[in-house]
Kinemage of the C-alpha trace (Angstrom):
@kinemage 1
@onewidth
@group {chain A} dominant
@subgroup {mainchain}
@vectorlist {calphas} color= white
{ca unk a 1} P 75.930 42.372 -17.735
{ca unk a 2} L 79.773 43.744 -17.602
{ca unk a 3} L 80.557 44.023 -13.775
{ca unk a 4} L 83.499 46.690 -12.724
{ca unk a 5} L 85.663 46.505 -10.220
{ca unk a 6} L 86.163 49.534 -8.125
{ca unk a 7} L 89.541 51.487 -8.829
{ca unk a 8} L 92.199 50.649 -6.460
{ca unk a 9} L 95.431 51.074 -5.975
{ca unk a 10} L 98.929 49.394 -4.082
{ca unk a 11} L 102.192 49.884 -4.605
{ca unk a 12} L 104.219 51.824 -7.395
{ca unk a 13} L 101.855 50.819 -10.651
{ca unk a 14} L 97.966 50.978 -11.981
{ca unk a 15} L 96.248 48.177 -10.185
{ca unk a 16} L 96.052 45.083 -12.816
{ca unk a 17} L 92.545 44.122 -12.627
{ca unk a 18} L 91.071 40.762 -13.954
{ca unk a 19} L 88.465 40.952 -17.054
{ca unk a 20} L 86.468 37.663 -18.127
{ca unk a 21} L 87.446 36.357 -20.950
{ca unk a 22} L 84.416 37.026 -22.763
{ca unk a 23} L 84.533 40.610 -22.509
{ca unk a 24} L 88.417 40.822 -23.251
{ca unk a 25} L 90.348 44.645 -22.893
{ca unk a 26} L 89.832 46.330 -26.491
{ca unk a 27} L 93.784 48.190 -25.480
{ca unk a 28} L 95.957 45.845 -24.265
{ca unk a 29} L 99.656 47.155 -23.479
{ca unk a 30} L 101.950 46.568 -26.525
{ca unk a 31} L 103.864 43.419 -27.201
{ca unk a 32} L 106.784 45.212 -28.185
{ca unk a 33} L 107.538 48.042 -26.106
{ca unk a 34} L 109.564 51.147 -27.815
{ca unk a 35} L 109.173 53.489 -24.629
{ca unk a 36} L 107.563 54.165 -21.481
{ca unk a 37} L 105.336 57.319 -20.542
{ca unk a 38} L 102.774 58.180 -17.907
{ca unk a 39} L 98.838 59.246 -18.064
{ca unk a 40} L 98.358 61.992 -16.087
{ca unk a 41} L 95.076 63.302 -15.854
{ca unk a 42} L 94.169 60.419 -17.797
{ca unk a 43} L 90.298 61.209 -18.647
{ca unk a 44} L 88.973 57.929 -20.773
{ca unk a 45} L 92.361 57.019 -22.480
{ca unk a 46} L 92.772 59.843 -24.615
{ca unk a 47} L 96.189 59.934 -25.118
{ca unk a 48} L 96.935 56.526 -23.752
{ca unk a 49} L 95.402 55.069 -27.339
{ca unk a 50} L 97.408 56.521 -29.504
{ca unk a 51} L 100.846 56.141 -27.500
{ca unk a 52} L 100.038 52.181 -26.906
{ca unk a 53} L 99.877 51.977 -30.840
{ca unk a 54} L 102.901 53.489 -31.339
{ca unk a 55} L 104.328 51.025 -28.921
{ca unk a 56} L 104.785 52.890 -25.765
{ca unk a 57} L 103.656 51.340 -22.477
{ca unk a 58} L 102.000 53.402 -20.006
{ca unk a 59} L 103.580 52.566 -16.325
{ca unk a 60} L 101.124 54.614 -14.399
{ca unk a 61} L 97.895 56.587 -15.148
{ca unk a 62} L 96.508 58.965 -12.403
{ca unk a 63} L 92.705 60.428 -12.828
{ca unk a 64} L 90.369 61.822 -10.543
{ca unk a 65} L 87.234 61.104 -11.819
{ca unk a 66} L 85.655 57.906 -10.538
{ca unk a 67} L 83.153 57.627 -13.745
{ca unk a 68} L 86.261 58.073 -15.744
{ca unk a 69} L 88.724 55.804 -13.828
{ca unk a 70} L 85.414 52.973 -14.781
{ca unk a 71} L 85.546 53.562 -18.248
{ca unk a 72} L 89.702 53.455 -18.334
{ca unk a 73} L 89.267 50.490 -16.215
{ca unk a 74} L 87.153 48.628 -18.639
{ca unk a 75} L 89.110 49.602 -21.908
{ca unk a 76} L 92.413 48.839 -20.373
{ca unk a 77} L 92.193 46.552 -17.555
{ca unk a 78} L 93.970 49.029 -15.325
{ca unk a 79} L 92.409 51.726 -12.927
{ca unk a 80} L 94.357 54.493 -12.466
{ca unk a 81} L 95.912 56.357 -9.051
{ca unk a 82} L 92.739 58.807 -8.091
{ca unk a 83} L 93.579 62.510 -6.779
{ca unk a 84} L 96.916 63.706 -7.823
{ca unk a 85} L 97.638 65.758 -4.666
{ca unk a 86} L 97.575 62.952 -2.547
{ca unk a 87} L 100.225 61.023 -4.846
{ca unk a 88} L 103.721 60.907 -3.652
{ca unk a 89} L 105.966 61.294 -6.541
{ca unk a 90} L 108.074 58.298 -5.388
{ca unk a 91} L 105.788 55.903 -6.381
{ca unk a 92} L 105.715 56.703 -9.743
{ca unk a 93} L 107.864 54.961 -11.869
{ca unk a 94} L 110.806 55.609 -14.607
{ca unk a 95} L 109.610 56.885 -17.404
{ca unk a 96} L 110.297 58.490 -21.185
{ca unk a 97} L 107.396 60.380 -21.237
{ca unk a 98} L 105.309 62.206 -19.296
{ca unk a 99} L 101.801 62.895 -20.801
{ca unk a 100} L 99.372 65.620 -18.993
{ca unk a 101} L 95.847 66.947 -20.486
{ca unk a 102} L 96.035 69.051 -17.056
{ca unk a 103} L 92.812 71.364 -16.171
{ca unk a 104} L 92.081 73.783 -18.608
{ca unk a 105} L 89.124 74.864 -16.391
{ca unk a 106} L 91.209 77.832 -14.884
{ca unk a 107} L 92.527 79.065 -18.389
{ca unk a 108} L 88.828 78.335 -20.145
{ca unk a 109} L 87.137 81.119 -21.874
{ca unk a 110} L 84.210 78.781 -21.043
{ca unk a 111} L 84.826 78.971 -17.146
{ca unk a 112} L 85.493 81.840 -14.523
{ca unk a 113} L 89.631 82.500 -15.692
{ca unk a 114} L 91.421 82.585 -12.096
{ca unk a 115} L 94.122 80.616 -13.133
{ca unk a 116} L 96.542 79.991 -10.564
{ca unk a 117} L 94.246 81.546 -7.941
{ca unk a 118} L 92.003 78.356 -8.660
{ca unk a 119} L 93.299 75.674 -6.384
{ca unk a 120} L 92.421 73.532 -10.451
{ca unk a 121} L 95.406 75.600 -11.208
{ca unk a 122} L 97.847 74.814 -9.213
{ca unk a 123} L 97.732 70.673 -10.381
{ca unk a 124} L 100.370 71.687 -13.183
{ca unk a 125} L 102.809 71.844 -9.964
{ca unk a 126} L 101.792 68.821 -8.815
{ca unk a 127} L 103.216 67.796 -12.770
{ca unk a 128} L 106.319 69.424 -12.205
{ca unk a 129} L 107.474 67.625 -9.079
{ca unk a 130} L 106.781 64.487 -10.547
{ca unk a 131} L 108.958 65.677 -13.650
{ca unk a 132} L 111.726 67.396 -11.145
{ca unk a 133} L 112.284 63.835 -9.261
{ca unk a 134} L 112.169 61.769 -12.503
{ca unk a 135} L 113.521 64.132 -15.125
{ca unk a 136} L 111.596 62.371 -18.083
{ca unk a 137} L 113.021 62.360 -21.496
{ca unk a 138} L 109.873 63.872 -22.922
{ca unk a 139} L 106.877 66.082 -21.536
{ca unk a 140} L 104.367 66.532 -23.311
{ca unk a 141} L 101.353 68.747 -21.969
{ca unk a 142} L 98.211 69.392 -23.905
{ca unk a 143} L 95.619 72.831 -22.796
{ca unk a 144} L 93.073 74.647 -23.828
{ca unk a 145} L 93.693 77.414 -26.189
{ca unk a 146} L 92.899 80.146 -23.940
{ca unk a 147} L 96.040 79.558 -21.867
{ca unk a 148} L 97.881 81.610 -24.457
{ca unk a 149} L 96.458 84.816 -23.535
{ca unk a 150} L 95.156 83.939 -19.739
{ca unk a 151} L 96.759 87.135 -18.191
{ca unk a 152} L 98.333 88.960 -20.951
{ca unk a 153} L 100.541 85.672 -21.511
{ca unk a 154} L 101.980 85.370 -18.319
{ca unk a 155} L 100.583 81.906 -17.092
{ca unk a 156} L 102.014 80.536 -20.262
{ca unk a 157} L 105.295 82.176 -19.629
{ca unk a 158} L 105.407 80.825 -16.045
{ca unk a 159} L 104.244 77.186 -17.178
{ca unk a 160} L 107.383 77.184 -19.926
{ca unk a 161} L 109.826 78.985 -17.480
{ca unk a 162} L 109.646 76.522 -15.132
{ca unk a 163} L 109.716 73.807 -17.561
{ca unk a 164} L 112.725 75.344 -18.895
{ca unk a 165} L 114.087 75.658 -14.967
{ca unk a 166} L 113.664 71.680 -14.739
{ca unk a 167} L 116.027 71.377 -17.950
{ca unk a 168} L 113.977 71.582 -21.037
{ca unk a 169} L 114.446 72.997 -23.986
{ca unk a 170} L 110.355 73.883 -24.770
{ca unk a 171} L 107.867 73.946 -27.566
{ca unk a 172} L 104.699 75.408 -27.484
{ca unk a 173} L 101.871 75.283 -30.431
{ca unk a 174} L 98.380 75.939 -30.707
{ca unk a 175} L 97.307 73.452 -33.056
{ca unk a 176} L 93.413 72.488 -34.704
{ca unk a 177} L 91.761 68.815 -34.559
{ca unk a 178} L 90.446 69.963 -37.788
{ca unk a 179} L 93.989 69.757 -39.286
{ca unk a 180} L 94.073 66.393 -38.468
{ca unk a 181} L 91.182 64.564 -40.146
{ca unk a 182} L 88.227 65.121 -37.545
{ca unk a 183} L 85.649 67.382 -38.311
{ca unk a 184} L 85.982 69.306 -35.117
{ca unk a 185} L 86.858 73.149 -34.553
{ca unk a 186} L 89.135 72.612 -31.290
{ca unk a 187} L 92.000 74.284 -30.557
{ca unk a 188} L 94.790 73.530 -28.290
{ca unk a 189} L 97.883 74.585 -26.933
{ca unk a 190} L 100.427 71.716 -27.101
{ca unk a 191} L 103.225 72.312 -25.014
{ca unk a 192} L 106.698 69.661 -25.572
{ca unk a 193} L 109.761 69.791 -23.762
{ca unk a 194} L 112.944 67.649 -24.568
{ca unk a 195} L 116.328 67.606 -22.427
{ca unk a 196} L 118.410 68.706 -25.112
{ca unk a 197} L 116.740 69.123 -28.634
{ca unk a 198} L 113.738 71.683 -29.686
{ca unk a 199} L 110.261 69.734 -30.998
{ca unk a 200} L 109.563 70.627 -34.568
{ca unk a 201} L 106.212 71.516 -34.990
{ca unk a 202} L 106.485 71.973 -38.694
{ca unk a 203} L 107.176 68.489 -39.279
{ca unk a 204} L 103.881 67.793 -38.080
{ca unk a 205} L 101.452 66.017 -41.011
{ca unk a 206} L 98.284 67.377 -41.508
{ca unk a 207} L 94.830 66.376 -43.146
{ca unk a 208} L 92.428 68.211 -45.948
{ca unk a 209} L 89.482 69.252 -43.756
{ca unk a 210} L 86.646 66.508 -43.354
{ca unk a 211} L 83.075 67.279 -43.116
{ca unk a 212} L 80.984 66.757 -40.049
{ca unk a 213} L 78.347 64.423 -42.666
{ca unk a 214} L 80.585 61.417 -42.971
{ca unk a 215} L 81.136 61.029 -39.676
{ca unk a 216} L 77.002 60.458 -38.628
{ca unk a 217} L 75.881 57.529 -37.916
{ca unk a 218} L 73.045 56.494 -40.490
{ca unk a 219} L 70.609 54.675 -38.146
{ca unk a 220} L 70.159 55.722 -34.617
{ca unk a 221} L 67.725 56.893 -31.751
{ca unk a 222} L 68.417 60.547 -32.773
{ca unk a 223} L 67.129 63.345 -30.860
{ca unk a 224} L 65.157 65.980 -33.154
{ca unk a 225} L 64.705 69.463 -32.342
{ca unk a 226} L 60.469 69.560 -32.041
{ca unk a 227} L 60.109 73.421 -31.035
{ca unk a 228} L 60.250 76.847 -33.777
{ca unk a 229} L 63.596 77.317 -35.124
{ca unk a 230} L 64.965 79.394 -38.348
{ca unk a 231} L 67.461 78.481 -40.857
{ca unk a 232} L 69.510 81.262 -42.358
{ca unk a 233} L 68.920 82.309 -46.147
{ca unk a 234} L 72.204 84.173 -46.548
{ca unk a 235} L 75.102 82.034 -44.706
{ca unk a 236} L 78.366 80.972 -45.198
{ca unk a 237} L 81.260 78.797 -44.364
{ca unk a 238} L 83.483 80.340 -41.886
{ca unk a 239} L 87.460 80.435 -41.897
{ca unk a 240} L 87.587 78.079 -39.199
{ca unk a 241} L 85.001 75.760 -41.165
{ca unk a 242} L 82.329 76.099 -39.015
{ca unk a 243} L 78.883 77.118 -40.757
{ca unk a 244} L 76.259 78.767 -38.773
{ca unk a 245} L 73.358 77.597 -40.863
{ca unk a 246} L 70.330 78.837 -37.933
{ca unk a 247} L 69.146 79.007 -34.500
{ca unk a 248} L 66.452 77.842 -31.988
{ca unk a 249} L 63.878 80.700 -32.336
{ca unk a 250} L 64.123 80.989 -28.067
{ca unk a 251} L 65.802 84.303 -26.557
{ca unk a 252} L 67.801 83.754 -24.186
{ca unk a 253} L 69.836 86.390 -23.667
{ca unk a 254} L 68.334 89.838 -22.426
{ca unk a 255} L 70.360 92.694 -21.470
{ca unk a 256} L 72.937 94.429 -23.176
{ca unk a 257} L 72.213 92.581 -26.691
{ca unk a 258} L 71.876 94.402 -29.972
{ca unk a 259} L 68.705 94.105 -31.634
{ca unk a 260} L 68.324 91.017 -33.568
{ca unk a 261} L 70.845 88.704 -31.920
{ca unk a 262} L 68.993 87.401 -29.308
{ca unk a 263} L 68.741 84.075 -29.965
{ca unk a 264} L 72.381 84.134 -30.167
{ca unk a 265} L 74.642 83.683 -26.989
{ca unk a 266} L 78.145 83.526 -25.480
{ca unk a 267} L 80.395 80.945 -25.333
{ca unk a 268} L 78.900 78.889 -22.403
{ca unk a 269} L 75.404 79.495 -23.792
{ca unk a 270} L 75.375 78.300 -27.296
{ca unk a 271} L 72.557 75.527 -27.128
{ca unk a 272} L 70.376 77.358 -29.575
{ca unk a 273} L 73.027 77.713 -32.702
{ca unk a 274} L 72.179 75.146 -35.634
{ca unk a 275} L 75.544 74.146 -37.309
{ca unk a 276} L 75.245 72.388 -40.880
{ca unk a 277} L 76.333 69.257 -41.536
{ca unk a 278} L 78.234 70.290 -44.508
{ca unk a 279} L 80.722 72.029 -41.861
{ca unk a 280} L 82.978 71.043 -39.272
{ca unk a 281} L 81.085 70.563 -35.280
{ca unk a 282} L 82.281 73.594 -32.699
{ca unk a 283} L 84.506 72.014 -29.950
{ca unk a 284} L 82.661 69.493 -27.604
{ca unk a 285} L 82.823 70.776 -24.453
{ca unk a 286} L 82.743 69.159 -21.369
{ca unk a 287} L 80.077 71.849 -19.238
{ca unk a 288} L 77.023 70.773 -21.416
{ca unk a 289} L 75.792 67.575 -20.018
{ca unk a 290} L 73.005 66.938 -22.630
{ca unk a 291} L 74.666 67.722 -25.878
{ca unk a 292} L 75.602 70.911 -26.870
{ca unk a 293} L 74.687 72.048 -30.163
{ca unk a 294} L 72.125 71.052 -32.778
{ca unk a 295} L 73.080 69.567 -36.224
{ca unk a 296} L 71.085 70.546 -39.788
{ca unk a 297} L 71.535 67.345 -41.490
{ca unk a 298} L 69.362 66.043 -44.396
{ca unk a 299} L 66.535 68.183 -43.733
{ca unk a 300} L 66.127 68.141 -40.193
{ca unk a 301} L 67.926 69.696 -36.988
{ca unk a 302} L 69.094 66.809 -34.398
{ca unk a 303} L 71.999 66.735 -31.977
{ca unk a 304} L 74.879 64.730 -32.405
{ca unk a 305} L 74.427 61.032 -30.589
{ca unk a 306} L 76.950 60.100 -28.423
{ca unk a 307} L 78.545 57.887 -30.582
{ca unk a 308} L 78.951 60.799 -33.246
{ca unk a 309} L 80.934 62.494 -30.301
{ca unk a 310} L 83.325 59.778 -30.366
{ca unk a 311} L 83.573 59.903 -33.580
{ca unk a 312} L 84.487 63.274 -33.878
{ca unk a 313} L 86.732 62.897 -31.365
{ca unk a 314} L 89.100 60.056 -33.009
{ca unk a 315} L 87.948 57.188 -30.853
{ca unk a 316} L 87.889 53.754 -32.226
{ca unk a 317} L 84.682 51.820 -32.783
{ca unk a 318} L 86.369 48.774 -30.406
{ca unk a 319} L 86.062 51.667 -27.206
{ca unk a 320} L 83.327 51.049 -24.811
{ca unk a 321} L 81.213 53.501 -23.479
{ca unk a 322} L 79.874 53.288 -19.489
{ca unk a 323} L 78.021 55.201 -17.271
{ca unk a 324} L 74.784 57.575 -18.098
{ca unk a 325} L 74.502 59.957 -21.568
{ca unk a 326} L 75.505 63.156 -19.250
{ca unk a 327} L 78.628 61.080 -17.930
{ca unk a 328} L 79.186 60.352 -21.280
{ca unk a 329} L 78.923 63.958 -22.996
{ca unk a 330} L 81.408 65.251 -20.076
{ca unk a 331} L 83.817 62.352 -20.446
{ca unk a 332} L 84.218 62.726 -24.187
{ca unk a 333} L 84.311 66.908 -23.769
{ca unk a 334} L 87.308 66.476 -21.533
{ca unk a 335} L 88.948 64.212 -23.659
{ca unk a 336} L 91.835 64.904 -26.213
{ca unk a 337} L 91.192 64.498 -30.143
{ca unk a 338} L 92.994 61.400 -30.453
{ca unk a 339} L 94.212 61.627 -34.289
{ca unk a 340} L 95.656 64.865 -33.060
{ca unk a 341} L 97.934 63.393 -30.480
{ca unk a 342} L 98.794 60.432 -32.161
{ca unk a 343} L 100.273 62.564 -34.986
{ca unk a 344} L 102.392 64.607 -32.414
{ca unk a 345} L 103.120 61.436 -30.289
{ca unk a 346} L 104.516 59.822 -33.942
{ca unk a 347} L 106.873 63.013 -34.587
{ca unk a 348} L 107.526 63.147 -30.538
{ca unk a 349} L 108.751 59.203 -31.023
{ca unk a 350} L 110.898 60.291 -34.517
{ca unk a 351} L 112.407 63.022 -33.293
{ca unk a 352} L 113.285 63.431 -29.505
{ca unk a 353} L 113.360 59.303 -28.029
């Protein structure tokens, strides 16, 4: 049985915390460190992976979450600072980059929009002081795709002009995790500023589009769907990839809904679409707690396991998973797509440090 230690932390850096020797850390920091960066709003390690293998050592991580601080504990020995407005910027170290997945909650289609009037919205500021007292080479900020139209455009243009006010030259890019060899529609903003050079987003290398099938795992304790559903005679495969093969033959939806779509819903109420398996997955999200959507795959309809979530999502097989399936759905919905930001991080490294 793995025992945890409780996240703590003294002093200027991530509390080092002892693993037994027979459990071992599956990310240990880099032997041969190219650059420093932060983890703010660290989740499970999303971008922490992908920066340690291109050398980079993270100095200090900062996440709320105690379920996720556990699981970042356990893959990297380390448990990061907790609640980021109660850290005093002085105690975070020198850095070359500072990396922020900050809380796209505010700026979610999927949640209630208020932005900055959302105290959730205001932790970007808490980003900026740290980057006004320590004036990192690099910041790199990652967001959900809404934040490019959250009022008419202005949040965005408030986020970049004060970037730019702190001495950046900025870069902002909505990019797909499909692009980058996961079978996942999810689009993000990514936002880069440099002191004195402009991040190339063009330079980026992408991926031909995988399918969600090779990415299942083949034996499993799957979860079937055991109620009336109906699969579509006429579909197709949508631009984005996505192919809407069916749905779960339960209304829920009632008023104001044209005839015939009622087992068909909103964003935040999608449990009863069937995607194929021939397609790429919709974007995990981190609101469901019990798996979002349902799968057609090889004759049945199932939802993805967990592990297929990790999959999707770029994590190594070496990662290990803690805490209940709910935890587990939420943590990996709230993650970044890992091949996605390694990809950036590898440009980020060639051209700006």
């Amino acid at each position: 049985m793995i025992q945890l230690i409780e996240p703590a932390f003294y002093g200027t850096r991530m509390q080092q915390l002892s693993v037994p020797m027979d459990i071992g850390i599956p990310f240990p920091p880099p032997v041969n460190v190219e650059f420093t960066f932060i983890d703010l709003f660290a989740g499970i390690g999303g971008f922490r992976i992908p920066m340690q293998e291109l050398n980079g050592k993270c100095v200090f991580g900062c996440e709320f979450s105690l379920h996720a601080q556990k699981a970042y504990n356990l893959n990297f020995g380390e448990s990061p600072f907790g609640d980021i407005t109660e850290l005093d910027p002085t105690v975070v170290p020198k850095h070359d980059v500072l990396t922020a997945g900050f809380p796209c909650q505010p700026f979610s289609i999927s949640g209630k929009m208020k932005g900055f009037e959302d105290t959730r919205g205001t932790l970007i500021y808490n980003v900026f002081q740290i980057i006004a007292l320590h004036q990192p080479k690099v910041v790199f900020l990652e967001n959900v795709k809404h934040l490019v139209h959250h009022d008419k455009g202005n949040t965005l243009k408030v986020i970049i002009k004060d970037l730019e006010e702190l001495g950046y030259v900025v870069s902002a890019k909505v990019l797909n995790a499909s692009d980058f060899g996961v079978p996942q529609n999810r689009e993000r903003i990514i936002i880069i500023g440099h002191k004195t050079k402009k991040f190339d987003f063009t330079k980026l290398k992408t991926k031909p589009r995988q399918t969600l099938k090779n990415f299942l795992e083949q034996n499993a304790n799957f979860e079937y769907l055991n109620e009336p559903y109906t699969l579509l005679a006429d579909y197709k495969i949508q631009p984005s990839g996505l192919i809407f093969i069916g749905y779960r033959n339960k209304a829920i939806r009632k008023a104001g809904v044209r005839a015939g779509t009622e087992n068909l819903s909103r964003v935040h109420k999608q449990p009863n679409r069937i995607y194929s398996s021939n397609g790429l997955h919709p974007a995990l999200p981190s609101q469901e707690t019990s798996g979002r959507f349902w799968i057609h795959h090889e004759g049945t309809v199932r939802k993805l396991t967990i592990k297929e979530c990790y999959n999707i999502m770029g994590f190594p097989n070496e990662f290990k998973m803690i805490n209940n399936t709910s935890e587990l759905y939420r943590q990996v919905g709230n993650s970044v797509c890992i091949p996605m930001i390694k990809e950036i991080a590898t440009e980020i490294k060639a051209q700006l440090l």
